[in-house]
C-alpha positions in Angstrom: 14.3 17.3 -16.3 10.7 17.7 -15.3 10.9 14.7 -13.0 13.3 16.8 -10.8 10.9 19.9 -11.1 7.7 17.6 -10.2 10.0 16.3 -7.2 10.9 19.7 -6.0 7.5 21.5 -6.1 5.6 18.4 -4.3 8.6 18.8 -1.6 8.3 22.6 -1.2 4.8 22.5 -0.8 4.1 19.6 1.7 7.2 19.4 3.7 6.4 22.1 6.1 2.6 21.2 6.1 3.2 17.3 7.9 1.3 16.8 11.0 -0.3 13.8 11.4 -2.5 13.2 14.0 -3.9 9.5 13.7 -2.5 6.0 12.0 -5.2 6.5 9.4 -4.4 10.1 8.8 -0.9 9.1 7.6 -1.7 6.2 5.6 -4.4 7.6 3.4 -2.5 10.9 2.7 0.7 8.7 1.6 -1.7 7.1 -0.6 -3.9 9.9 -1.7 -0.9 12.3 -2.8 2.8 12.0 -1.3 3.7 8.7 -2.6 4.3 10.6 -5.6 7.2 12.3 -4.2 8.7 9.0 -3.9 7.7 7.9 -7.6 9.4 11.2 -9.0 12.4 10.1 -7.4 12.2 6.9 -8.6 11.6 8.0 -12.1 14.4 10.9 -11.5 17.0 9.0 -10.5 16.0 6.1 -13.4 16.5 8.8 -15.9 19.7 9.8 -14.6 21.1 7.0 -14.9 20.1 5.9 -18.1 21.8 9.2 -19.4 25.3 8.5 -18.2 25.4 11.6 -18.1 27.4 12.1 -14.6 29.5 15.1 -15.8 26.8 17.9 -17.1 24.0 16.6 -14.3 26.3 15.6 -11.7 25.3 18.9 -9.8 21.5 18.6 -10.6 21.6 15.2 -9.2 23.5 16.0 -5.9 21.1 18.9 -5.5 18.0 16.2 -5.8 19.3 13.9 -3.6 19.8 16.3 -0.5 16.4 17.7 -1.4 15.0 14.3 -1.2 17.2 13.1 1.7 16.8 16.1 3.9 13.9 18.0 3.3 12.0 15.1 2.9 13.0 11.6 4.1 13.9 12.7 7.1 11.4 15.1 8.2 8.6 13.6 6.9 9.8 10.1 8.9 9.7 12.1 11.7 6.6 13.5 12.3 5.4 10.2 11.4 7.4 8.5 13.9 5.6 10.4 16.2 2.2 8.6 15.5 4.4 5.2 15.8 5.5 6.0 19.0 2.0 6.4 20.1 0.9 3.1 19.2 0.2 0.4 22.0 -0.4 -1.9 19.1 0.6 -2.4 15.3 -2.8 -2.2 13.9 -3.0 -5.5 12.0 -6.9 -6.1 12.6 -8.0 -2.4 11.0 -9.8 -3.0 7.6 -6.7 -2.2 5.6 -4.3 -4.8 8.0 -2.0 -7.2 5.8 -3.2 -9.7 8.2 -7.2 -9.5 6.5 -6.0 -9.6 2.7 -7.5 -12.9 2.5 -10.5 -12.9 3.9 -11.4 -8.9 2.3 -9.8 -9.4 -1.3 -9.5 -13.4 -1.9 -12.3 -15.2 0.6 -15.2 -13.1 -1.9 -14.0 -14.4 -5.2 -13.2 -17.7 -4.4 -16.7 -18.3 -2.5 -18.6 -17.3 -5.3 -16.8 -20.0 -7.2 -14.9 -17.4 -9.8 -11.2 -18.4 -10.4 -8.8 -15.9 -9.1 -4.5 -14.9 -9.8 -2.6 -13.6 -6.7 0.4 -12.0 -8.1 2.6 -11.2 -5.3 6.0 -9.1 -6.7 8.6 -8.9 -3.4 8.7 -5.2 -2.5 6.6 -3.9 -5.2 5.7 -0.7 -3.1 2.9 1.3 -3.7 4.1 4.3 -6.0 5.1 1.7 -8.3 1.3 0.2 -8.2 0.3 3.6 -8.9 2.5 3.6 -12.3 1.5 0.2 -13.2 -2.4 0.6 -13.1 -2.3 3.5 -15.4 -1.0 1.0 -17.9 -4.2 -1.5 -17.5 -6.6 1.7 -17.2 -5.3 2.5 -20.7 -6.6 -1.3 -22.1 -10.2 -1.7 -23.0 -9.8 -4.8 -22.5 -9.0 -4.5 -18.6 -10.8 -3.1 -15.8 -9.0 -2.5 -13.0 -8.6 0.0 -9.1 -6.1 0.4 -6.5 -6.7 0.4 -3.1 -3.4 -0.2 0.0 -2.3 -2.6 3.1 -0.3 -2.0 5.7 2.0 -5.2 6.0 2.6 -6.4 9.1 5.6 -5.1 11.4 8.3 -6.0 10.8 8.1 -5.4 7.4 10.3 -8.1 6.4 9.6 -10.9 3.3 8.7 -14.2 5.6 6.2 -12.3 7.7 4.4 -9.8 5.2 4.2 -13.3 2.7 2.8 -15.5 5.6 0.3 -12.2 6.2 -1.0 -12.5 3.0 -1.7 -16.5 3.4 -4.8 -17.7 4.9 -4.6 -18.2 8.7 -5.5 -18.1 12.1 -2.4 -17.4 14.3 1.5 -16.4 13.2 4.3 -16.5 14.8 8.0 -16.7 14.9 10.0 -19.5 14.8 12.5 -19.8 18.1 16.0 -18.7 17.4 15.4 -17.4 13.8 13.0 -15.4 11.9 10.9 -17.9 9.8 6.9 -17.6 10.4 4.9 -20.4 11.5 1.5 -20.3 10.8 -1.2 -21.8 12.6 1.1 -25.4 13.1 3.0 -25.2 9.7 5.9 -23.8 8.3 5.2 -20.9 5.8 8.5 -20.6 3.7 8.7 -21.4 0.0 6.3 -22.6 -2.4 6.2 -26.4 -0.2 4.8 -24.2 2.6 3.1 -21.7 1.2 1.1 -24.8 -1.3 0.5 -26.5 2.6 -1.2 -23.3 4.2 -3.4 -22.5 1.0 -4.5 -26.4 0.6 -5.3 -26.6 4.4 -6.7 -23.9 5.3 -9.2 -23.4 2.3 -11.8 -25.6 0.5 -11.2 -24.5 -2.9 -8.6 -26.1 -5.4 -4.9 -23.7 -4.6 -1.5 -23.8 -5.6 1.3 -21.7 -5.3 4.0 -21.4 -8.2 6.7 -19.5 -9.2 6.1 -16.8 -11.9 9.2 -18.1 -13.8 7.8 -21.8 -14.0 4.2 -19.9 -14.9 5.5 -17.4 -17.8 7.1 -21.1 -19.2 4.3 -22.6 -19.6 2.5 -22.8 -23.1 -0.8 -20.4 -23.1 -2.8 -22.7 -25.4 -1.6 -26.3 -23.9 -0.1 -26.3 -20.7 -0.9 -23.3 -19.8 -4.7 -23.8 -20.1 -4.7 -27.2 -18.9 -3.1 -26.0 -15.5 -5.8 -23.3 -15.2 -8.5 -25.8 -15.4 -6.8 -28.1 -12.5 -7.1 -24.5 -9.5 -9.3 -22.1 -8.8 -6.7 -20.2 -6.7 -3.1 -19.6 -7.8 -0.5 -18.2 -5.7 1.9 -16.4 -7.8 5.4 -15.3 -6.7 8.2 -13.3 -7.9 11.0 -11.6 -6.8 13.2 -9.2 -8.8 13.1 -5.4 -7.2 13.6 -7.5 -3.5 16.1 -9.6 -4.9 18.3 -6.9 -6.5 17.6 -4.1 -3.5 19.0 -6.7 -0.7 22.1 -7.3 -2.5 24.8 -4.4 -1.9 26.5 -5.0 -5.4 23.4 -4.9 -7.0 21.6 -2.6 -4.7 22.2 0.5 -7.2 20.1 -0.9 -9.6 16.8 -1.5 -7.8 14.8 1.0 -10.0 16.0 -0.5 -12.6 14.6 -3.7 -11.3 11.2 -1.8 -10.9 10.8 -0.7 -14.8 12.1 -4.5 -15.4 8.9 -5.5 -13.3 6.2 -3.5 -14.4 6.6 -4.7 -17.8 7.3 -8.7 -16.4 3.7 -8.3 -14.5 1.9 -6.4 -17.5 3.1 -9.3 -19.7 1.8 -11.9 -17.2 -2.0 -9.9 -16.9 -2.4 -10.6 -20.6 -0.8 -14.5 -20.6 -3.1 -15.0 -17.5 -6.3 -13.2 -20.2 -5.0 -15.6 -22.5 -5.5 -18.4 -20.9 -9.5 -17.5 -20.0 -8.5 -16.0 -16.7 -10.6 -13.2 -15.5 -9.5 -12.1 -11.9 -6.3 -11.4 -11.2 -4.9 -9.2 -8.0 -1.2 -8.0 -8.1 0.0 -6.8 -4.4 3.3 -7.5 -2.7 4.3 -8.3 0.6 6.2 -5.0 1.9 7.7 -2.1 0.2 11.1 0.2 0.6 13.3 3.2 1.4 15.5 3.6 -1.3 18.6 6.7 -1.7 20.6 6.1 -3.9 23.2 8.6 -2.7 26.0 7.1 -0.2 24.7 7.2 3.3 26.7 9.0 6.1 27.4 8.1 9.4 24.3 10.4 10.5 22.0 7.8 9.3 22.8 4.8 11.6 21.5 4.5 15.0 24.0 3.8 17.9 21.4 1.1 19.8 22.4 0.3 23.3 19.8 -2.6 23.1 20.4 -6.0 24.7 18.8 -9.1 25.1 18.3 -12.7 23.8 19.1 -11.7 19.8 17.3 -13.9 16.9 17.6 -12.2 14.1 19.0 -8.1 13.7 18.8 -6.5 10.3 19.2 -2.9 9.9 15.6 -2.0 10.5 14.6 -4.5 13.1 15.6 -7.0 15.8 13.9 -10.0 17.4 14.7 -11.7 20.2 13.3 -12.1 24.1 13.8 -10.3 27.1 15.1 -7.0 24.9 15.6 -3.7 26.9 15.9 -0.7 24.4 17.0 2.9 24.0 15.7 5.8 22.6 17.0 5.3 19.3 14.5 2.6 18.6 10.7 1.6 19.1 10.2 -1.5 21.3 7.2 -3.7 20.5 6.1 -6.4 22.6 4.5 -9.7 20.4 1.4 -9.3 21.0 1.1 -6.0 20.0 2.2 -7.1 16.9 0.0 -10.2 16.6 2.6 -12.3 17.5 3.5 -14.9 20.5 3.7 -12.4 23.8 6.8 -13.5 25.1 9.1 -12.2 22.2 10.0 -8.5 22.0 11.2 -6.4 18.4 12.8 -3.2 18.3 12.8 -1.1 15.3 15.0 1.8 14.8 13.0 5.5 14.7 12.5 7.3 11.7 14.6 5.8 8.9 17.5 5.3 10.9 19.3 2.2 10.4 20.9 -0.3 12.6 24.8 -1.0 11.1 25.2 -4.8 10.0 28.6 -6.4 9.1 28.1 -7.2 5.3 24.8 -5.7 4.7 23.8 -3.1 1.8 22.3 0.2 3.2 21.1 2.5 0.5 17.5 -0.4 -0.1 15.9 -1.5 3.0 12.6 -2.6 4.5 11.6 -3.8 8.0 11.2 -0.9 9.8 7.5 1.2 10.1 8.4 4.3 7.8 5.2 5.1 5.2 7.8 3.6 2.3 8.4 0.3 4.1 4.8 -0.7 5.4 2.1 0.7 2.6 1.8 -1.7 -0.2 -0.4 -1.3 -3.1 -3.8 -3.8 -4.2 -4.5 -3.6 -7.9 -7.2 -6.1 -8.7 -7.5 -6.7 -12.0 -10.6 -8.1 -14.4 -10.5 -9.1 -17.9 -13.5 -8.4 -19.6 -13.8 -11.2 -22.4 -14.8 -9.6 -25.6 -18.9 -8.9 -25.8 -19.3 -8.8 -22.0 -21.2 -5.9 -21.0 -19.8 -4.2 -18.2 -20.8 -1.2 -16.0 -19.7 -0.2 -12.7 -21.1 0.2 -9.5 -23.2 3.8 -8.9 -22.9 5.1 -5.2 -25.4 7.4 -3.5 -25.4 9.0 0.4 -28.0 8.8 3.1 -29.0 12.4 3.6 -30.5 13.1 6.7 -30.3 16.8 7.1 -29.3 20.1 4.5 -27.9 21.7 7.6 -24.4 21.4 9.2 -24.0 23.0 12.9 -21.0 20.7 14.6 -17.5 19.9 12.8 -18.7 16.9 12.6 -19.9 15.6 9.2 -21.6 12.0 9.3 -22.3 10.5 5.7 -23.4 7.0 5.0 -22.4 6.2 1.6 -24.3 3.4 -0.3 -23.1 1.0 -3.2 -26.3 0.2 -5.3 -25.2 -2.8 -6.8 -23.2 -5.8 -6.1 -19.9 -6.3 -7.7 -20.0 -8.8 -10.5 -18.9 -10.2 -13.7 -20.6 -7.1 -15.4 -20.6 -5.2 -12.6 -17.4 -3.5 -11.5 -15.8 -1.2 -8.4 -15.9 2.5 -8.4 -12.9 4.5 -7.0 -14.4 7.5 -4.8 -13.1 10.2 -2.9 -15.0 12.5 -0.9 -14.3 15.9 0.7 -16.6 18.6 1.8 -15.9 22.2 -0.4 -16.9 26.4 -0.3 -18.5 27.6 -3.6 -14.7 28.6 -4.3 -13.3 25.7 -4.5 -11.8 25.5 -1.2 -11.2 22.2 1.0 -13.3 22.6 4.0 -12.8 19.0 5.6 -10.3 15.8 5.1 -10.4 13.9 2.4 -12.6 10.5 2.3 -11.2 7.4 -0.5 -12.7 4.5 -0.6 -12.8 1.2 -3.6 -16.5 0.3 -3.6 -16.1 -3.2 -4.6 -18.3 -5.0 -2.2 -20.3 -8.2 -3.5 -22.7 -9.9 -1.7 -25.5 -8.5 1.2 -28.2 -6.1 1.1 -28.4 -2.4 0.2 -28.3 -1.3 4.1 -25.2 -3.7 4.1 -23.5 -2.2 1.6 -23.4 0.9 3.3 -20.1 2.6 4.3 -20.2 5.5 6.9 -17.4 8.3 7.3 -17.2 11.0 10.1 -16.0 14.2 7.7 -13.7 16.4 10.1 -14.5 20.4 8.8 -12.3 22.8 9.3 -12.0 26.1 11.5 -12.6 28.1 8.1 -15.9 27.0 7.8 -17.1 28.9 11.0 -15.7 32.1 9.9 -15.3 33.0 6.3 -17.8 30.2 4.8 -20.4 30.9 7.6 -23.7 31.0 6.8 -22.8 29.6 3.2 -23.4 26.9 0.7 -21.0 24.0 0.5 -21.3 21.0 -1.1 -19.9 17.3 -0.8 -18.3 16.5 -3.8 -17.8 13.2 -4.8 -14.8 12.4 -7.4 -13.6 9.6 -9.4 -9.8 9.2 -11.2 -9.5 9.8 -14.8 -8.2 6.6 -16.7 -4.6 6.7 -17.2 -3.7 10.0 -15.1 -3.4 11.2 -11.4 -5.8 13.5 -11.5 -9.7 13.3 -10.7 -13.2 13.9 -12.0 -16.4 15.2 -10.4 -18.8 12.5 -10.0 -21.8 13.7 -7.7 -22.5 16.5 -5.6 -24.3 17.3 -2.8 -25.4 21.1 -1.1 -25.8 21.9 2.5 -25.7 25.1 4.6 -23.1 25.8 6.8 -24.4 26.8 10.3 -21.6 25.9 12.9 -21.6 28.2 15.9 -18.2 27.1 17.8 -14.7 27.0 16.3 -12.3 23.7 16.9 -9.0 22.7 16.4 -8.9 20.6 13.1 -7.5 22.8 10.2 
């Protein structure tokens, strides 16, 4: 099955590689390239079931699970658990922080008075945004990019759906794990319709996507749109299925069951005249669908005032921890100072009475906290639309420090006939060699001057450039994704000289 060979040879060749150094070093190389590990195990394990074929790739399948499981899962959570532990705070105010989807992705559209769809699919992780947009790139009549969060921590549904509300302040609810924000309560659509009413000027509801798909495109459907200019639109079917332990062997089925639920809701919500849509979620998973051993739960010694435990987090007051787990205080989560959360390392679990164990979320593995952004933009037949060209401030030809300093501009505003571009940036030899890390960013910005469109990245260059690329010609390339595929095109270059006279440590 060529999803098991995809899976195997992404596996051989990153799992010994894994070091990361910094939050953002982690988050943009899940997103860049091993998320697809996880999405070939999705799609393996999809297949393999759809074949009932248990007896001739029984063997195949065990082997593909311990690959997965052990010489990736594990590891990989690891090393990255080692870049958790050095936090002294969950970093919800970065630019990609759950905690700023309003005010980056919604706050734009709605002030330039453009109608806009939030779709927000429960534990819709990002591989599984990555599958879905190829479907849209493959439309004429859609334009559409992808771009991550990071949800807030823990990554559990009330928190991550309150992240993605407008507001000032959350917190948690004494004795429980429901999230108040600012003064009001933030569960279901009563709540959620409250927040987006109070704490915006613009016309806002919030509505199930079963009531929505009901609804009559040409009648009810259009007479709805014309009462809102923001909609709120929730669903949950992968969450729903995953937290259930009958059912919890059946989440990827859940996920093909989804992609073609939110595809069909794109092209009711183009029907009914909308033109921006975004599709993100509020958290995503850890999903193996082999039987887990006793290996895999964490003994916690914790104790403490208990609220809420789940088998990837606990909250509660006064909560001494162990070495099995991370301990967070509140306010290094964003949250009110006196209440403490632990969250087991790696993606080791906490045992709970009654509980399903092969799907979970909560915890701070790259699976779990990562969720993908797809925005979304119908263009309405005889609209002429371009996209967005992007240039760089060159100041010098030379390089002489491992430092590379490039300030990127956007030339145009995003518009109605003006779209994002998807770049990413790294600095290469003449041979085709990767000389520095890897820069992606979604140009999509749309309002402010030139000089305020600009977007500045600190390139770290390798040790190889000071010995075998000495002295040579290297050049910036800037790339873009080809429609409907993982892979990327050349978009611009740019040359300079290699001069650097001292060696250092990134490689």
């Amino acid at each position: 099955m060529s999803e098991a060979s995809e899976l195997t040879t992404l596996i051989r060749k990153y799992a010994t590689q894994i070091q990361y150094k910094t939050f953002e070093e982690g988050t943009s190389h899940y997103t860049q390239t091993t998320h697809e590990i996880d999405l070939h195990y999705r799609k393996f394990v999809w297949y393999y079931r759809k074949t009932n074929q248990n007896k001739v790739l029984g063997e195949l399948s065990n082997k593909i699970e311990r690959l997965y499981t052990n010489d990736w899962l594990v590891p990989y959570n690891n090393q990255w658990q080692n870049v958790v532990d050095s936090l002294a705070e969950w970093p919800n105010s970065l630019q990609f922080g759950q905690r700023r989807f309003f005010d980056n992705h919604v706050k734009p559209i709605i002030d330039k008075k453009q109608r806009l769809f939030v779709i927000i699919s429960d534990a819709f992780r990002y591989e599984c945004g990555v599958e879905l947009i190829k479907r849209f790139q493959s439309e004429k009549r859609f334009e559409s990019n992808i771009t991550y969060g990071v949800s807030s921590l823990p990554s559990y549904t009330q928190l991550c759906m309150a992240s993605l509300l407008p507001h000032k302040q959350l917190s948690i609810k004494e004795n429980s794990d429901s999230i108040i924000a600012d003064v009001m309560a933030s569960s279901g659509l009563e709540g959620r319709n409250r927040i987006l009413a109070t704490n915006t000027d613009v016309r806002t509801t919030a509505i199930s996507a079963e009531e929505f798909m009901s609804l009559n495109s040409s009648k009810e459907g259009c007479d709805l749109v014309k009462q809102y200019d923001l909609f709120y639109i929730y669903h949950n079917r992968i969450d729903k299925t995953g937290d259930d332990k009958i059912t919890e062997e059946k989440v990827f089925d859940a996920v093909e069951e989804e992609m073609v639920f939110l595809a069909e809701m794109v092209r009711k919500i183009a029907n009914m005249n909308g033109t921006n849509i975004i599709i993100t979620a509020d958290h995503g998973f850890i999903y193996q669908h082999s039987e887990l051993q006793e290996s895999d739960f964490s003994s916690s010694n914790h104790t403490g005032e208990i609220w809420k435990e789940n088998r990837r987090f606990i909250i509660g007051k006064n909560i001494q921890s162990d070495t099995a787990t991370k301990l967070f205080d509140g306010d290094a989560l964003g949250l009110q100072p006196e209440i403490q959360v632990l969250i087991p390392k790696s993606i080791n679990m906490i045992r709970v009475k009654g509980a399903g164990s092969r799907f979970v979320h909560g915890g701070a593995s790259l699976q779990e906290v990562i969720f993908s952004i797809i925005k979304i933009r119908h263009n309405k037949e005889g609209a002429a639309v371009a996209v967005v060209e992007i240039d760089i401030i060159k100041s010098t030809d030379r390089i002489t420090t491992n430092i590379l300093a490039v300030s990127f501009i956007q030339s145009e505003l995003v518009g109605e006939q003006m779209l994002a571009r998807d770049i990413r940036a790294g600095l290469y030899a003449e041979d085709g060699e990767l000389l520095s890390d890897q820069f992606r960013y979604v140009f999509d910005i749309q309002e402010g001057s030139e000089r305020q469109r600009e977007v500045k990245h600190r390139f770290q260059i390798s040790s190889k450039a000071t010995t075998k690329y000495k002295n040579q010609r290297v050049k910036l390339i800037l790339e873009e994704p080809v429609e409907g595929t993982t892979k990327w095109k050349p978009y611009k270059e740019f040359f300079y000289t290699l001069n650097i006279s001292f060696t250092n440590d990134f490689d």
